[in-house]
C-alpha positions in Angstrom: -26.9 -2.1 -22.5 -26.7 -5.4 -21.1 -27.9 -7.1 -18.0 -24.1 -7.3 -16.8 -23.9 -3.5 -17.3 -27.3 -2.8 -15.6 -25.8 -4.8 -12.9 -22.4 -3.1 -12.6 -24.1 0.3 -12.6 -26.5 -0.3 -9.3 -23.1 -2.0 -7.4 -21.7 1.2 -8.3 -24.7 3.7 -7.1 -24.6 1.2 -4.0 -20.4 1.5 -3.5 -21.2 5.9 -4.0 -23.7 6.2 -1.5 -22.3 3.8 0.7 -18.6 5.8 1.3 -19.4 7.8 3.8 -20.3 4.3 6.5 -17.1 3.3 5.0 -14.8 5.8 6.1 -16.6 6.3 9.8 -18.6 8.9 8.9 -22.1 7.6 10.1 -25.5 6.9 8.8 -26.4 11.1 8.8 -23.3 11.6 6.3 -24.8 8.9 3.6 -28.4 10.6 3.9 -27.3 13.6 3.1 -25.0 12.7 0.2 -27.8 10.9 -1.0 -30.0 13.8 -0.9 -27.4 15.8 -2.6 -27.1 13.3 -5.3 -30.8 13.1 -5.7 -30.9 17.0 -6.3 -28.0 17.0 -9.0 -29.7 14.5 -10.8 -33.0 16.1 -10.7 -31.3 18.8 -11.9 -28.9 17.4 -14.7 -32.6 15.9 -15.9 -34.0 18.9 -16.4 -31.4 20.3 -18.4 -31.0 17.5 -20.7 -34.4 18.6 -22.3 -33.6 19.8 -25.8 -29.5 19.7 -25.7 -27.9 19.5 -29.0 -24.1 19.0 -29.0 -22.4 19.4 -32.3 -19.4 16.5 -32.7 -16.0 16.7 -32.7 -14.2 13.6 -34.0 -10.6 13.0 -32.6 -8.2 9.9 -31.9 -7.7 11.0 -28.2 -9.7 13.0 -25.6 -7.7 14.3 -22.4 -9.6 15.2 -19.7 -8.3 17.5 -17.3 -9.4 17.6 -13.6 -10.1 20.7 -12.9 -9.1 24.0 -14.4 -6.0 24.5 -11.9 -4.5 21.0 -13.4 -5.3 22.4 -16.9 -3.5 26.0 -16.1 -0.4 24.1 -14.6 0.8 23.0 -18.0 2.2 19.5 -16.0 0.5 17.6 -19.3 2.3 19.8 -22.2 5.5 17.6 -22.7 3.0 14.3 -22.7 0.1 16.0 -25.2 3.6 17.3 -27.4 4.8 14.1 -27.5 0.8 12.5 -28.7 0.6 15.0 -31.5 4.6 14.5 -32.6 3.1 11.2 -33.6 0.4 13.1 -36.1 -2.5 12.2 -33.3 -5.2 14.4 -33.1 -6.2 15.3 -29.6 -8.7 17.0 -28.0 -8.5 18.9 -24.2 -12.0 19.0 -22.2 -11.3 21.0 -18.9 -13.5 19.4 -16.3 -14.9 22.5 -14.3 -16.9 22.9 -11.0 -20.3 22.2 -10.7 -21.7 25.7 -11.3 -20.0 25.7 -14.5 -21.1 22.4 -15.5 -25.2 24.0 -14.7 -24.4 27.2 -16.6 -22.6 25.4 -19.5 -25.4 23.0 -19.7 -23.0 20.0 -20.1 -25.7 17.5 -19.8 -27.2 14.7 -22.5 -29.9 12.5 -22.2 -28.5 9.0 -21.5 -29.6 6.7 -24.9 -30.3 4.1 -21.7 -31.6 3.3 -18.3 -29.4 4.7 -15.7 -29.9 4.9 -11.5 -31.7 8.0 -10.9 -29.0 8.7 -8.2 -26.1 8.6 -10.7 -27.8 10.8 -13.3 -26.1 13.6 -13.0 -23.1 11.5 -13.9 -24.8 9.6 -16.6 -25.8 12.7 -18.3 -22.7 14.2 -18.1 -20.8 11.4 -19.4 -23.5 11.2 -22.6 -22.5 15.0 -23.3 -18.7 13.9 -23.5 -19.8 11.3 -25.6 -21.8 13.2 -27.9 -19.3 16.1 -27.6 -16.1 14.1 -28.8 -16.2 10.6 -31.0 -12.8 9.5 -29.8 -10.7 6.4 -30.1 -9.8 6.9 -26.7 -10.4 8.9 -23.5 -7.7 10.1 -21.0 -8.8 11.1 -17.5 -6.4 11.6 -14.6 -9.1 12.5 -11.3 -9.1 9.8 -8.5 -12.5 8.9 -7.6 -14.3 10.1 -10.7 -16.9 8.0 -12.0 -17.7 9.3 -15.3 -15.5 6.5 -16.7 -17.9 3.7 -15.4 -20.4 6.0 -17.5 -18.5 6.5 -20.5 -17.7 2.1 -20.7 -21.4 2.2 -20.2 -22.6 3.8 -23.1 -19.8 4.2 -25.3 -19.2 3.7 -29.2 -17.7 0.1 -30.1 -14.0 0.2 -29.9 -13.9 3.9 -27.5 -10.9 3.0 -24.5 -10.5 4.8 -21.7 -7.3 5.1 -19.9 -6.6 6.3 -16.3 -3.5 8.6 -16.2 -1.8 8.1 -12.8 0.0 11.3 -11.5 1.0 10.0 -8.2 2.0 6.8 -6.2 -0.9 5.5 -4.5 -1.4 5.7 -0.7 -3.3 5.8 2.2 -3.5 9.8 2.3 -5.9 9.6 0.0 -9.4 7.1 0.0 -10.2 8.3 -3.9 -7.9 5.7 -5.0 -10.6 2.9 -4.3 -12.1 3.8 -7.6 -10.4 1.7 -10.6 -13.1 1.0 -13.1 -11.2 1.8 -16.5 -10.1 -0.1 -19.0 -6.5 0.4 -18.9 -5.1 1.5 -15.7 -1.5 3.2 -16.5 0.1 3.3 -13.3 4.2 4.2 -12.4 4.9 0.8 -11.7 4.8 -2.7 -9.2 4.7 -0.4 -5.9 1.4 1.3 -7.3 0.2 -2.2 -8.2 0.8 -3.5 -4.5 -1.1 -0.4 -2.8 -4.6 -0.9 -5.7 -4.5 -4.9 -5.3 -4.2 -4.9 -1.6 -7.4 -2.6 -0.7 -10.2 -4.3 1.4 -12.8 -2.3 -0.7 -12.8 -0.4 -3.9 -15.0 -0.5 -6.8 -14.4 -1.9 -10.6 -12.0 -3.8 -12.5 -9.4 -2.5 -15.5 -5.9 -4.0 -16.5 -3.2 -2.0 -14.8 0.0 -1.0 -17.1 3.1 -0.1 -16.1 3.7 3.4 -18.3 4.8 7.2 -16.9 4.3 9.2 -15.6 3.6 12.2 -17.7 5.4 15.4 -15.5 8.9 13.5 -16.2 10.7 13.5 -19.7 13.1 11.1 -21.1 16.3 11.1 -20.3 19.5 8.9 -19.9 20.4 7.2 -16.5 21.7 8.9 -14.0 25.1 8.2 -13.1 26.1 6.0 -10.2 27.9 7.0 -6.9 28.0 11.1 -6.3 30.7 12.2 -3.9 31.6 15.2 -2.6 35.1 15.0 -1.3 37.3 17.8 -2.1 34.3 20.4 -2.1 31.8 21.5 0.3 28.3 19.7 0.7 25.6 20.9 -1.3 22.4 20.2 -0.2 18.9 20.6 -1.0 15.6 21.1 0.9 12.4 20.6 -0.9 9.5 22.9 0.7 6.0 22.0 1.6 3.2 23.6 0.0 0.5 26.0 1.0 -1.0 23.0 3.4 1.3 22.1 5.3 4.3 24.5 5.1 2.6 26.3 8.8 1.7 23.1 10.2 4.1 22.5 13.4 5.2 19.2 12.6 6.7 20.6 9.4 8.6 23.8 10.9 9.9 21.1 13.3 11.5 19.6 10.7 12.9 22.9 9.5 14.6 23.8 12.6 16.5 20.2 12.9 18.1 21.5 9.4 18.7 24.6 10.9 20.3 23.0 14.1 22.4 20.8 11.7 23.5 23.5 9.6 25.2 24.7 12.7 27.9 23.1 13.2 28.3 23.0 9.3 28.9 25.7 8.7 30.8 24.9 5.6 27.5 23.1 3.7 25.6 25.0 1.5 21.6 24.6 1.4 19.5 25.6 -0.8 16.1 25.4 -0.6 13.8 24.9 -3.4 10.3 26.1 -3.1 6.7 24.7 -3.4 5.6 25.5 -6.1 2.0 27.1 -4.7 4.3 27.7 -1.4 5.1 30.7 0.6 8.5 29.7 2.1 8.0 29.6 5.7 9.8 29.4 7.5 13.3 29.6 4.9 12.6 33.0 3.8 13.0 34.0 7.7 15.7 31.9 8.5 17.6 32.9 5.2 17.6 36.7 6.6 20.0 35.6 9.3 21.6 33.2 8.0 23.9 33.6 4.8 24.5 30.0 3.8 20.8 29.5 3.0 19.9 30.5 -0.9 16.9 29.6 -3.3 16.2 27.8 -6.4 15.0 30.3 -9.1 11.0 29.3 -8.6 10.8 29.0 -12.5 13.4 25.6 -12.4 12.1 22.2 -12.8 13.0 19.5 -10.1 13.7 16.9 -11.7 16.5 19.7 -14.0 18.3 20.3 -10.7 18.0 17.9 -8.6 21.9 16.3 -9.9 23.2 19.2 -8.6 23.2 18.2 -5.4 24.7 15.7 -3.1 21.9 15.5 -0.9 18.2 16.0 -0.4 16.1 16.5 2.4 12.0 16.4 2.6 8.9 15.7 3.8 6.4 12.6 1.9 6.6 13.8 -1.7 6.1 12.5 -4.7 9.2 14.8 -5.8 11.3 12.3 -4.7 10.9 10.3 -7.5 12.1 13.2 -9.4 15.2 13.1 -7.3 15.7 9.5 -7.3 15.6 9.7 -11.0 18.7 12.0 -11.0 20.7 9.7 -8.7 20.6 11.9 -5.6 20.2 10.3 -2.3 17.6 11.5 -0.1 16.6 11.3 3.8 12.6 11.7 4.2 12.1 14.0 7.4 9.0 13.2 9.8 7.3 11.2 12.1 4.2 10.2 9.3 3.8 6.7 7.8 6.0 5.2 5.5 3.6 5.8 2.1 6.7 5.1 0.3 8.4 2.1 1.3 12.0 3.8 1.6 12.9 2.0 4.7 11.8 -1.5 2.5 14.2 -0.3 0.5 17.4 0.2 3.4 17.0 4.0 2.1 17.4 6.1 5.6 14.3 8.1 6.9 14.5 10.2 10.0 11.7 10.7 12.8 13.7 12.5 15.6 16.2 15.6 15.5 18.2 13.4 16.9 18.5 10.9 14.3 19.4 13.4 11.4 23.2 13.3 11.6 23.3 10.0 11.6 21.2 9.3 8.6 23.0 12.0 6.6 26.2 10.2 7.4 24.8 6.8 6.4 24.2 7.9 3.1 27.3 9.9 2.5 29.9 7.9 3.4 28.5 4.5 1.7 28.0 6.1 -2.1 27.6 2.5 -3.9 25.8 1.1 -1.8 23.3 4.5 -2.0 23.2 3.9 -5.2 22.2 0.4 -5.3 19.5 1.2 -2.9 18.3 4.5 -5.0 17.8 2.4 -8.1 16.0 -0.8 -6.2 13.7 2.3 -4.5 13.5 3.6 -8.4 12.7 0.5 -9.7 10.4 -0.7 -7.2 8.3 3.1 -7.9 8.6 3.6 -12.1 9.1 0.9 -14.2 10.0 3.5 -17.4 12.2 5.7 -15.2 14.3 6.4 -18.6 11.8 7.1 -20.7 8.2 7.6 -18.8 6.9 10.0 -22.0 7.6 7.4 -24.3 6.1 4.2 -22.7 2.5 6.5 -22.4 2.5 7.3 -25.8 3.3 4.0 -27.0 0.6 2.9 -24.7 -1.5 4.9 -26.5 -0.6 4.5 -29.8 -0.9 0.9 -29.1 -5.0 0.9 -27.8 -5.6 3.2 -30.7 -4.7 0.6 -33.7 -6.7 -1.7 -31.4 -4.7 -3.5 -30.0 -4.4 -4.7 -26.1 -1.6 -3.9 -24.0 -0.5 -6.1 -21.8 -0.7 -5.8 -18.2 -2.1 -7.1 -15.0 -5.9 -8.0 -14.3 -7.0 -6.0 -11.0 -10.0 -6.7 -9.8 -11.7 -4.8 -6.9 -13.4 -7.2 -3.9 -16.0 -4.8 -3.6 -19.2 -5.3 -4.5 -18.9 -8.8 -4.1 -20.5 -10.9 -7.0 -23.8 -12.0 -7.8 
């Protein structure tokens, strides 16, 4: 391992134990996640000693966050669509802590690491050992077992960061970007990761995905509904947020609509992980309200409605996609851009009629607006499946992919 590497690794340790002053949480918060830190990798040491890890050899290792993103299935059209093309690919689940400890998923590093990043190191060497792959897919924001795995990797071994959302401010694990390919949605993602006042590493970010949505054809242009009655759509919070008051508000300014339109139809399609509150009470009362079968995809339904009304979602991508127009409900920031974008987006009950209006009556002009907010977001909208793969495909005969260089200002160079 080079100086440049040796280098790289103590910025990193330094960028680690330096988030908490970072995002305001004082000088106690770093001391104890550096004791914390210190104790994992005390322990990861210790159970290193005398670790044998039989090889498996594959062309691409998928790395799954956690064991709820594993038992979600989101991945299964994208790792379908790798081994269509006779790729052989591996799943490692990435499990909590206690697992990791029972499981022993620690290796010796074969060089010096900082003793504060060990438990990293080490875990990143039994990966390694574990799987001789061509390349690696992870998908968890803010990990840093890739800085580990470029570290001490086999000659030609990739890794390549699967996005699964748009980046925002909502989240501060989005800082982290040291990969080697970066496959992001497209130029909006790009303008959140390059702006960032401090983050750590440096890849080359790809347009490609993302992996939840399959190919399909474009939608078509200019939905109307004159002649039948309005169907529309409300997409549900999840577990979160769905009690929270600022979302029920939003529910009852639907409600209040829905009463004096009495002819609309709305169905609501619920979270996923969600309970339903407050639709499943309101529906009791009130006839007009039904709900998507909970087994049906988004992004399957979505056409079948004139309109669609929501919180900040990622689903709207999904719904964008199918050429449905959308109003965003709340008072929250902007994450994505629809107002850049002339798309409506209502902060006040009062406010709602008129933005359902603005989008109905003006169907072309919707539509130009949906695709320039489609277009901004996913640069593969049509085929999001097959520009991953090709991706891929492409780092695995050894070949770059081209893409833009993003750099992170922090740590600044020697």
């Amino acid at each position: 391992m080079g100086r440049s590497v040796n280098v790289a690794l103590r910025q990193l340790r330094d960028f680690v134990v330096s988030a908490p002053m970072r995002r305001g949480k004082g000088q106690l918060a770093a001391w104890r996640l550096r004791l914390r830190m210190a104790g994992k990798s005390l322990l990861a040491s210790l159970l290193c000693n005398g670790r044998y890890v039989p090889a498996i050899r594959c062309d691409v290792l998928l790395i799954h966050p956690s064991r709820k993103s594993y038992e979600q299935g989101r991945k299964g059209a994208f790792l379908e669509a790798l081994r269509a093309r006779g790729l052989h690919v591996e799943e490692f689940v990435e499990e909590s802590d206690n697992v990791l400890i029972r499981a022993r998923q620690f290796v010796r590093p074969a060089v010096p690491v900082p003793f504060l990043l060990y438990w990293h190191a080490a875990h990143a060497a039994f990966l390694l050992q574990r799987y001789r792959a061509k390349v690696v897919l992870t998908e968890r924001n803010g990990w840093i077992i890739p800085s580990f795995v470029k570290a001490l990797r086999a000659e030609g071994m990739q890794v390549l960061h699967l996005a699964h959302s748009v980046p925002s401010g909502q989240s501060s694990r989005y800082d982290y970007f040291d990969y080697d390919y970066y496959l992001i949605f497209g130029k909006s993602s790009y303008d959140y990761l390059s702006s960032l006042g401090e983050a750590y590493g440096q890849c080359r970010a790809v347009y490609a995905g993302p992996y939840y949505l399959t190919d399909r054809e474009k939608a078509p242009r200019g939905k109307t509904h004159i002649g039948r009655a309005l169907r529309l759509l409300f997409l549900g919070s999840g577990p979160d947020y769905e009690h929270t008051e600022s979302y029920q508000e939003c529910c009852k300014w639907v409600m209040r609509w829905l009463e004096p339109h009495q002819d609309a139809e709305l169905s609501v399609k619920v979270h996923p992980r969600g309970h339903g509150s407050p639709w499943v009470d309101y529906a009791v009362d009130f006839e007009g309200i039904v709900f998507v079968p909970g087994g049906e995809k988004l992004e399957n339904c979505a056409a079948q409605f004139d309109l669609v009304l929501c919180g900040y979602t990622n689903a709207v991508l999904d719904v964008a996609r199918a050429g449905t127009p959308f109003v965003l409900l709340g008072q929250g920031e902007d994450f994505f851009s629809v107002e850049r974008c002339g798309l409506p987006r209502c902060t006040d009950e009062s406010q709602l009629a008129l933005c359902i209006e603005s989008v109905l009556s003006e169907p072309e002009k919707t539509s130009d607006r949906l695709s320039a907010f489609l277009d901004y977001h996913i640069s593969h909208a049509n085929e999001p499946l097959t520009s991953l793969v090709n991706s891929v495909e492409t780092v695995i005969a050894a070949s770059e992919l081209a893409g833009i260089r993003l750099f992170a200002p922090f740590p600044k160079p020697d």
